[in-house]
C-alpha positions as CSV (number, residue, x, y, z in Angstrom):
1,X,9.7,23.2,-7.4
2,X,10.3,19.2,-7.5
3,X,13.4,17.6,-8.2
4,X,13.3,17.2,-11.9
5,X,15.6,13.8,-12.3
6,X,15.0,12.4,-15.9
7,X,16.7,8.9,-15.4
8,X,13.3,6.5,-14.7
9,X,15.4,3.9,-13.6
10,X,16.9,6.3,-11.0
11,X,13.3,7.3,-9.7
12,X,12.3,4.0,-9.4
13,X,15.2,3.3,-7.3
14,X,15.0,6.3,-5.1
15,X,10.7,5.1,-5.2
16,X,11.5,1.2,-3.9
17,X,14.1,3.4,-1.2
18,X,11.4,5.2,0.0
19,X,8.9,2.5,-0.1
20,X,11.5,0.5,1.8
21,X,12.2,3.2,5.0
22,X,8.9,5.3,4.8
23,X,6.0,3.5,3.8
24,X,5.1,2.2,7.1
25,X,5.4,5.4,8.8
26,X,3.2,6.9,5.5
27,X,0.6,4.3,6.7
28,X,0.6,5.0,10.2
29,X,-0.3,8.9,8.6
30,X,-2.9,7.6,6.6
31,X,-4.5,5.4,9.1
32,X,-5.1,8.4,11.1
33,X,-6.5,10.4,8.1
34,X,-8.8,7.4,7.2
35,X,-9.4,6.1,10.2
36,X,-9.3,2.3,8.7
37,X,-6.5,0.0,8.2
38,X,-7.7,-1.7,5.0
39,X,-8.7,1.6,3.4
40,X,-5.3,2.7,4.6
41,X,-3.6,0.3,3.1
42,X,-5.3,0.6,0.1
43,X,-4.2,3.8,-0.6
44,X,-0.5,3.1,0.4
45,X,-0.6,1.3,-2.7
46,X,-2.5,3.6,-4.6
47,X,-0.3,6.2,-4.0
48,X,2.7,4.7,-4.9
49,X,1.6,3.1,-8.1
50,X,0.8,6.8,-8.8
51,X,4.3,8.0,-7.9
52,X,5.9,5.4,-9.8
53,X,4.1,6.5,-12.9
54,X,4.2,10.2,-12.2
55,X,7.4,10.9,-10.5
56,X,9.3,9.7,-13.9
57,X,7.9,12.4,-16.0
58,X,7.4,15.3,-12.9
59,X,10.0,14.7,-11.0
60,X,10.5,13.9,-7.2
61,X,8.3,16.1,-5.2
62,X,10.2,18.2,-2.6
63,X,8.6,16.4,0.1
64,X,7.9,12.9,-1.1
65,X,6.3,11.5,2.1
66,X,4.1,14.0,2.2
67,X,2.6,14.1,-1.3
68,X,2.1,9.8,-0.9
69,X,-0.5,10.7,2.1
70,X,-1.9,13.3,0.3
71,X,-2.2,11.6,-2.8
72,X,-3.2,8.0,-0.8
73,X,-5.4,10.2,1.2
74,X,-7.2,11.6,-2.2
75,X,-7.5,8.6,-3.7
76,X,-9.1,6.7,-1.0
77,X,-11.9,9.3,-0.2
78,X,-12.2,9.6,-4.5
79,X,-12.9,5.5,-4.2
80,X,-14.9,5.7,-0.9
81,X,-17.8,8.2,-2.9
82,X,-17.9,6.2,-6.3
83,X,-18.5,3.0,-4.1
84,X,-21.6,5.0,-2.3
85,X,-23.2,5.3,-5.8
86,X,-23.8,1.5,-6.0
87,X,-22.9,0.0,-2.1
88,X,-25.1,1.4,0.3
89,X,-23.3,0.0,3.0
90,X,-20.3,2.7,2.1
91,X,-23.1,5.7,2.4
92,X,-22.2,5.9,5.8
93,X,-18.1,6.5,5.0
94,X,-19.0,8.6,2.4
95,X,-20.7,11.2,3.9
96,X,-17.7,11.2,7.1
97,X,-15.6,12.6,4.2
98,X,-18.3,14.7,2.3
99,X,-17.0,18.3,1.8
100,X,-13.8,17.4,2.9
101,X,-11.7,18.4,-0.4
102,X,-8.8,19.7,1.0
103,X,-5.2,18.0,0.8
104,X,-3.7,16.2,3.5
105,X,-2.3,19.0,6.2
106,X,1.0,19.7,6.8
107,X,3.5,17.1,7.9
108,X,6.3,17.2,10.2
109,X,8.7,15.4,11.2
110,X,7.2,15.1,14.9
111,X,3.5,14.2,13.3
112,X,4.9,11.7,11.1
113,X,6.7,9.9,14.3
114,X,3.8,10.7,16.4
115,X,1.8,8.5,14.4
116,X,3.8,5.7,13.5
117,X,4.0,5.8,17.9
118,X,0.2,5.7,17.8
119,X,0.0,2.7,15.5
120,X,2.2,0.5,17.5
121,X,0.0,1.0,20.9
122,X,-3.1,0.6,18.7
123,X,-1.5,-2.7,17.8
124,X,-0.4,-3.6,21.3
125,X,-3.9,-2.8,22.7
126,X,-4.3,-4.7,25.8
127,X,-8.0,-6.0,24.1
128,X,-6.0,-8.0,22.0
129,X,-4.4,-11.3,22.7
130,X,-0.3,-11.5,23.1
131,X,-0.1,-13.3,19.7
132,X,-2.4,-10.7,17.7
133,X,-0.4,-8.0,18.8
134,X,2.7,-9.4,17.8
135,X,1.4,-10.3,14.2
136,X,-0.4,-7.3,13.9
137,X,3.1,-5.1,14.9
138,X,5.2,-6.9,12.2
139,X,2.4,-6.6,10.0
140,X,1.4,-3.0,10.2
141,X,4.5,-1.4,11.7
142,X,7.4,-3.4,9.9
143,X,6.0,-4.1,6.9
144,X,6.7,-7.9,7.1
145,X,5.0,-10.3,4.7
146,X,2.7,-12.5,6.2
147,X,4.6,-15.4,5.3
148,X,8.1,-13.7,7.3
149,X,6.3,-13.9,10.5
150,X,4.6,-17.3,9.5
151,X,7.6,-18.8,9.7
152,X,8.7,-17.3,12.3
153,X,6.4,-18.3,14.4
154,X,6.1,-21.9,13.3
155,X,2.6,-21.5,11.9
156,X,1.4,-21.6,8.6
157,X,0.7,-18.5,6.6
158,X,-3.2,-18.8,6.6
159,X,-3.5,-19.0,10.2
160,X,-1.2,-16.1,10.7
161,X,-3.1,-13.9,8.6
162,X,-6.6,-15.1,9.8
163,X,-4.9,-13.8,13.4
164,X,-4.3,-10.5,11.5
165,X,-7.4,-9.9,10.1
166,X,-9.0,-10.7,13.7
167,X,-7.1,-8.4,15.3
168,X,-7.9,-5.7,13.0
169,X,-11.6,-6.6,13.4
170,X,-11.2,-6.1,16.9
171,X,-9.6,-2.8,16.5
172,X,-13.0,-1.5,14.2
173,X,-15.3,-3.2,16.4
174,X,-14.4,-2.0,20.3
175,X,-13.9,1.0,19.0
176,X,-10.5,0.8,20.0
177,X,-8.3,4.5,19.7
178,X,-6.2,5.0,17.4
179,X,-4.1,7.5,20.0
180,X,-1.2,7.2,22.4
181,X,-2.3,6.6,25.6
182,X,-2.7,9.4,28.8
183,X,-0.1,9.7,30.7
184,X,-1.5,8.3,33.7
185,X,-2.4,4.8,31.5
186,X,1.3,4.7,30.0
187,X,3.4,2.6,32.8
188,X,0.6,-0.5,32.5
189,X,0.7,0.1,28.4
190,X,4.4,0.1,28.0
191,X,5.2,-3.7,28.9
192,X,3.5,-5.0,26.0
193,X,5.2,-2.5,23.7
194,X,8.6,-3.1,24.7
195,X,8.0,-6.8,24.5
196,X,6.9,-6.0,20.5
197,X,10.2,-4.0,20.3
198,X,12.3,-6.5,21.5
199,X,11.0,-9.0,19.1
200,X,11.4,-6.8,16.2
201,X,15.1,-6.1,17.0
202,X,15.4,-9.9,17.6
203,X,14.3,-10.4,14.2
204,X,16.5,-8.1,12.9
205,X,19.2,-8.7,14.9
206,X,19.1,-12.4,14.3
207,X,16.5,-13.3,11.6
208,X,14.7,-17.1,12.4
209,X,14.5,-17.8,9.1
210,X,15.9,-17.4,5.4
211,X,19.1,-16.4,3.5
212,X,20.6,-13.6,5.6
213,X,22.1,-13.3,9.5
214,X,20.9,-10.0,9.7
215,X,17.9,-7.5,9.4
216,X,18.9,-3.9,9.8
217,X,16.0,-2.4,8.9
218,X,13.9,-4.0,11.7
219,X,16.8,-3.5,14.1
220,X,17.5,-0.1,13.4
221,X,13.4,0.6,13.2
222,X,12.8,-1.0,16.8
223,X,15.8,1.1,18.4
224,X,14.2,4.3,16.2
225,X,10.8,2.9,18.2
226,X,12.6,2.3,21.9
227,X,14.3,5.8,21.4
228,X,10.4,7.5,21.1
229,X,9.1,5.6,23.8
230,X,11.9,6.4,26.2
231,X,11.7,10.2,25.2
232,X,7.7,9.6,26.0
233,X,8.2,7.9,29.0
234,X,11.4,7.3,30.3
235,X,11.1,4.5,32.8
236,X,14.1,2.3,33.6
237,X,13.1,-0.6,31.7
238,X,12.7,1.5,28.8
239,X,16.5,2.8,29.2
240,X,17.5,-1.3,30.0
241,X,15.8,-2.0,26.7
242,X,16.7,0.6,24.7
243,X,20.8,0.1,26.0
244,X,20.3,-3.8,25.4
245,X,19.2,-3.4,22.0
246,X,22.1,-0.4,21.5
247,X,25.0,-3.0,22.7
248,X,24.2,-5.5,20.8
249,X,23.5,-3.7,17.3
250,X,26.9,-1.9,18.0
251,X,28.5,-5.6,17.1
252,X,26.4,-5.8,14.0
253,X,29.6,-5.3,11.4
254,X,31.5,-7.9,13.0
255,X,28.8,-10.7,13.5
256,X,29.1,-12.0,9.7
257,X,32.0,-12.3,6.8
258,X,31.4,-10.6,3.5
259,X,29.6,-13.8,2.5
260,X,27.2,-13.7,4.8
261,X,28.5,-16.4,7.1
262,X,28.1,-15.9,11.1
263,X,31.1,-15.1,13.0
264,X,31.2,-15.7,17.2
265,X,31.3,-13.3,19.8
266,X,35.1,-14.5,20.8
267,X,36.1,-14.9,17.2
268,X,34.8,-11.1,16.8
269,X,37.1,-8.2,15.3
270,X,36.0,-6.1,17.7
271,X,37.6,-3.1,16.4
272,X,34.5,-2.6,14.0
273,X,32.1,-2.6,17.1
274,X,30.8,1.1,17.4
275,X,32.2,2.1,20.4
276,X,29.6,5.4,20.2
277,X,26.4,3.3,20.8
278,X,28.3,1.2,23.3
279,X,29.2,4.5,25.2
280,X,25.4,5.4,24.5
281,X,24.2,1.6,26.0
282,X,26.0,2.3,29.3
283,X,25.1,5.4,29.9
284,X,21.7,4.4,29.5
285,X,22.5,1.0,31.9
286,X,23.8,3.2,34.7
287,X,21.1,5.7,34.3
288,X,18.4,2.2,34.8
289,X,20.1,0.8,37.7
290,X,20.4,4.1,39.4
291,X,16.6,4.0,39.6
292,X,16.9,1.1,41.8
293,X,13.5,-0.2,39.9
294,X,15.1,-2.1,36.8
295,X,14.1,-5.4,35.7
296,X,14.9,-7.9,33.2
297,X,16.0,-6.2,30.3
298,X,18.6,-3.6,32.3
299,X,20.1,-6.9,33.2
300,X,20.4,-8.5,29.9
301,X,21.7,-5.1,29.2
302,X,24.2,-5.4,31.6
303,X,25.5,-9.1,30.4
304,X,25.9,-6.9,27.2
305,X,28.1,-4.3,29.0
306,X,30.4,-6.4,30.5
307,X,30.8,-8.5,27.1
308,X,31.6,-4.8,25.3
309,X,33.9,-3.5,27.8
310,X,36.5,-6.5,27.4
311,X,39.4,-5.9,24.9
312,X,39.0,-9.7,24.1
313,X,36.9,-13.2,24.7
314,X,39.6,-13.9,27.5
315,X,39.6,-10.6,29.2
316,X,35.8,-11.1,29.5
317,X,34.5,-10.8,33.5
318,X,32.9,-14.8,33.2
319,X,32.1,-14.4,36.8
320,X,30.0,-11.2,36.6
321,X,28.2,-11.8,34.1
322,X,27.1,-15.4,35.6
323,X,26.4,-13.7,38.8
324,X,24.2,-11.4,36.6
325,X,22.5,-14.1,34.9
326,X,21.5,-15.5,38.4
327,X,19.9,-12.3,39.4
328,X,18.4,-12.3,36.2
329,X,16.3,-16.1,36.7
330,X,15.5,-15.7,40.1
331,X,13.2,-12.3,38.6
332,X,12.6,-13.9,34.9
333,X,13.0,-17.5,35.3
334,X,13.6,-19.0,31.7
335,X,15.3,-21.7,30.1
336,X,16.4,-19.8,26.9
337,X,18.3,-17.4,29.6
338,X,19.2,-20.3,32.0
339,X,20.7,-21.8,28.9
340,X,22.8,-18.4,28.2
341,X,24.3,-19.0,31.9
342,X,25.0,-22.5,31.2
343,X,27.3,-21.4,28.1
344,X,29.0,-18.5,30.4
345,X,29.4,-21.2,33.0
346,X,31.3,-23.4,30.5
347,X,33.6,-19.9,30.3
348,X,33.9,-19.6,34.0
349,X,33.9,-23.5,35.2
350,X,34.5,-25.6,31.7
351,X,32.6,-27.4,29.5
352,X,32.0,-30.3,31.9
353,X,29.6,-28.3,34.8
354,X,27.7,-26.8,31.9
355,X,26.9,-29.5,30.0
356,X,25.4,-31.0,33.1
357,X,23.0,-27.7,33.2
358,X,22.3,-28.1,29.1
359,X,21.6,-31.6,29.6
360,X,19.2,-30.9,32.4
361,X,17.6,-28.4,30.2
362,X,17.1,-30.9,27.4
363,X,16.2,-33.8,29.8
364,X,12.8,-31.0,31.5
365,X,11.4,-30.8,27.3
366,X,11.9,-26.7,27.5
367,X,14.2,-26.5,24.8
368,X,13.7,-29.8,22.8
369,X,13.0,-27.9,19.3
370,X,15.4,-25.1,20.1
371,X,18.4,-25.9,17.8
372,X,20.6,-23.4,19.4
373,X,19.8,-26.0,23.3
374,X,21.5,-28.9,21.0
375,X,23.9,-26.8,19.1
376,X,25.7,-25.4,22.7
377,X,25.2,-28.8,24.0
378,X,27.4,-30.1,20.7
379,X,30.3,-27.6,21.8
380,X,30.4,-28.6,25.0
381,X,30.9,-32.0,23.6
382,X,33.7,-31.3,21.0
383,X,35.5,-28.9,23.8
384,X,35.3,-32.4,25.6
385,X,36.7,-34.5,23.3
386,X,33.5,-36.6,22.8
387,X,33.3,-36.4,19.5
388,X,31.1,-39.0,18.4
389,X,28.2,-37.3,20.7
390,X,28.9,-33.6,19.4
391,X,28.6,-35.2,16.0
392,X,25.0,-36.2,17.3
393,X,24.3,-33.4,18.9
394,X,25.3,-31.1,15.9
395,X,22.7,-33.6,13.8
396,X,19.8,-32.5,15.6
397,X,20.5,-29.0,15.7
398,X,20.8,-29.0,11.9
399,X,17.3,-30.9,11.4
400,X,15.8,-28.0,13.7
401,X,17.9,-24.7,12.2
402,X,16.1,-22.6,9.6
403,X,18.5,-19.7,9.3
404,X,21.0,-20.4,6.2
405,X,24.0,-18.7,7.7
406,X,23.4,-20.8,10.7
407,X,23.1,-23.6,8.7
408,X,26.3,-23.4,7.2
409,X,27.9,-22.4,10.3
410,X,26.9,-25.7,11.8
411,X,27.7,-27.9,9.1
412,X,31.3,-26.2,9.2
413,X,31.6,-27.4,13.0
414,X,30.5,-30.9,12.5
415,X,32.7,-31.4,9.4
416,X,35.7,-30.1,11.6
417,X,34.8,-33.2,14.1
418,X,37.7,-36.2,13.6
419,X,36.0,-38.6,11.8
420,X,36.7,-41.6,14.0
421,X,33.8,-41.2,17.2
422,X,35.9,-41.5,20.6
């Protein structure tokens, strides 16, 4: 029997809820049933126009994920045959689903994730380049508007979604599965995957762009990802990522006020971080390292450790966590990370020895758009008592931020300079 709930305004609510944290595993479903991504995605929206007209006078299904396949699923195949009459090109897709009449099957829990698993490493197919995959995994698997990642990634909206629509292209073309790969093909897969996931939590962790700080859905959606891949395959750098992206989300109620605004790691109540997930990220860390085969993300999981396990900012082990950093360039070398260990070494040697290292940084190009290079280099320089150059410095990084809280955050800082320059 459904769930007979006669407020509309209610269902529509509890509709926009479930469009928000199931519709991209209900497309992963009906990519599998269709076998296309734009016929899939077709009917994601067919099926939820149809619930948000039906559901007010029926009620909520007991199982509303599954009647949006089944329904997208009808009404795809129901379009696919009234095209045939008059495209001859759709003959062919036609007759793939002539006879087949029956409703969706069955869905469980495990199918559902099983297939939302299959889109991402259709998306992160090794045939496609490292850009398409990325695009195409916010896209398909996140549900971000074009325009989100355009702007994330510095590019304009058209070029993005000509990248998408490429990518796709080369998905139908080569044939390429729709499947999670063999076993013995998983270890030279998985890189690629975990580099999407990462950039997903990074997005929700700390959004590039817009109104808000944070992102929880993509956060909490790319640990709900690392946690399937590590019970897939369990390799260490699984567990690193998996623990990185635990510690840090366990700080997420004390990384902004009620107003949105960002607070710092040392300014940090960290009586609201959830000391369960940090338990959870260590375990994890110690499980990694144990394997004696970690890489970089069991380290930048370990920088996250020792940063939980202090009672405060002063209690922090600077040392460690510098020494960890250096293990961490001589097997990643970066300047985004080297720039990390330059603001740990302002904790552990002053602000003096790591401006040097930002400067140096600035001074190779690396980080020359990066506003967070100028915005570090601008503490370093108020901590020093040259205010005139923070004030500088704390200019550029606002003409480069696009992150409103950030924004603000910044503009705070530079207002607090003394107005006189010394």
């Amino acid at each position: 029997m459904p769930i007979r709930l006669g407020d509309t305004k209610t269902i529509h609510a509890q509709i926009e809820a479930i469009y928000r944290n199931d519709s991209r595993r209900v497309l992963a479903t009906l990519i599998r049933l269709l076998g296309d991504f734009e016929l899939a995605e077709e009917a994601l929206h067919e099926a939820f126009s149809a619930a948000m007209n039906q559901w007010p006078v029926e009620g909520l299904p007991d199982n509303p994920r599954a009647w949006l396949v089944s329904t997208g699923r009808f009404k795809a195949i129901d379009g696919i045959r009234k095209r045939a009459r008059f495209d001859n090109s759709a003959h062919e897709i036609a007759e793939h689903f002539d006879g087949d009449d029956s409703d969706a099957p069955e869905l469980d829990e495990r199918a559902v994730e099983d297939d939302h698993l299959r889109l991402i490493f259709t998306c992160c197919h090794p045939a496609l380049a490292p850009d398409a995959q990325v695009a195409l995994t916010l896209r398909e698997v996140c549900g971000m508007t074009t325009e989100e990642i355009a702007s994330a990634y510095l590019t304009s909206p058209s070029t993005l979604a000509q990248r998408i629509v490429r990518a796709k292209g080369k998905i139908r073309d080569a044939g390429i599965p729709y499947e999670i790969p063999a076993a013995q093909d998983l270890p030279e897969r998985l890189d690629s995957v975990l580099q999407v996931v990462y950039l997903i939590f990074n997005e929700g962790y700390s959004a590039s762009a817009g109104d808000e700080v944070l992102r929880h859905d993509l956060s909490t959606e790319a640990i709900r990802l690392a946690k399937q891949l590590v019970s897939l395959l369990p390799e260490p750098e699984a567990l690193g990522l998996l623990a990185l992206m635990l510690l840090h989300d366990a700080r997420r109620d004390a990384r902004r006020t009620i107003d949105g605004d960002v607070i710092l790691l040392d300014e940090q109540d960290r009586s609201l971080w959830d000391q369960t997930q940090i338990a959870e990220g260590i375990r994890l860390i110690e499980q990694a390292l144990g394997s004696k085969r970690f890489g970089p993300y069991t380290l930048q999981a370990a920088i996250a450790a020792v940063h939980c396990e202090a009672s405060n900012a002063e209690d922090t082990d600077w040392p460690q966590i510098v020494a960890l950093y250096d293990v961490l360039l001589r097997i990643q070398p970066n300047p985004v990370i080297e720039l990390n260990r330059a603001v740990a070494l302002a904790m552990r040697d002053g602000p003096e020895a790591a401006l040097r290292r930002i400067d140096a940084i600035l001074a190779s190009g690396d980080l020359a758009d990066y506003h967070l290079a100028h915005a570090a280099r601008a503490d370093m320089l108020r901590r020093l008592g040259k205010h005139g150059e923070a004030r500088s410095a704390y200019q550029q990084a606002l003409l480069l931020v696009r992150q409103a809280p950030e924004r603000r955050f910044l503009e705070r800082r530079l207002a607090e300079l003394p107005v006189k320059a010394s």
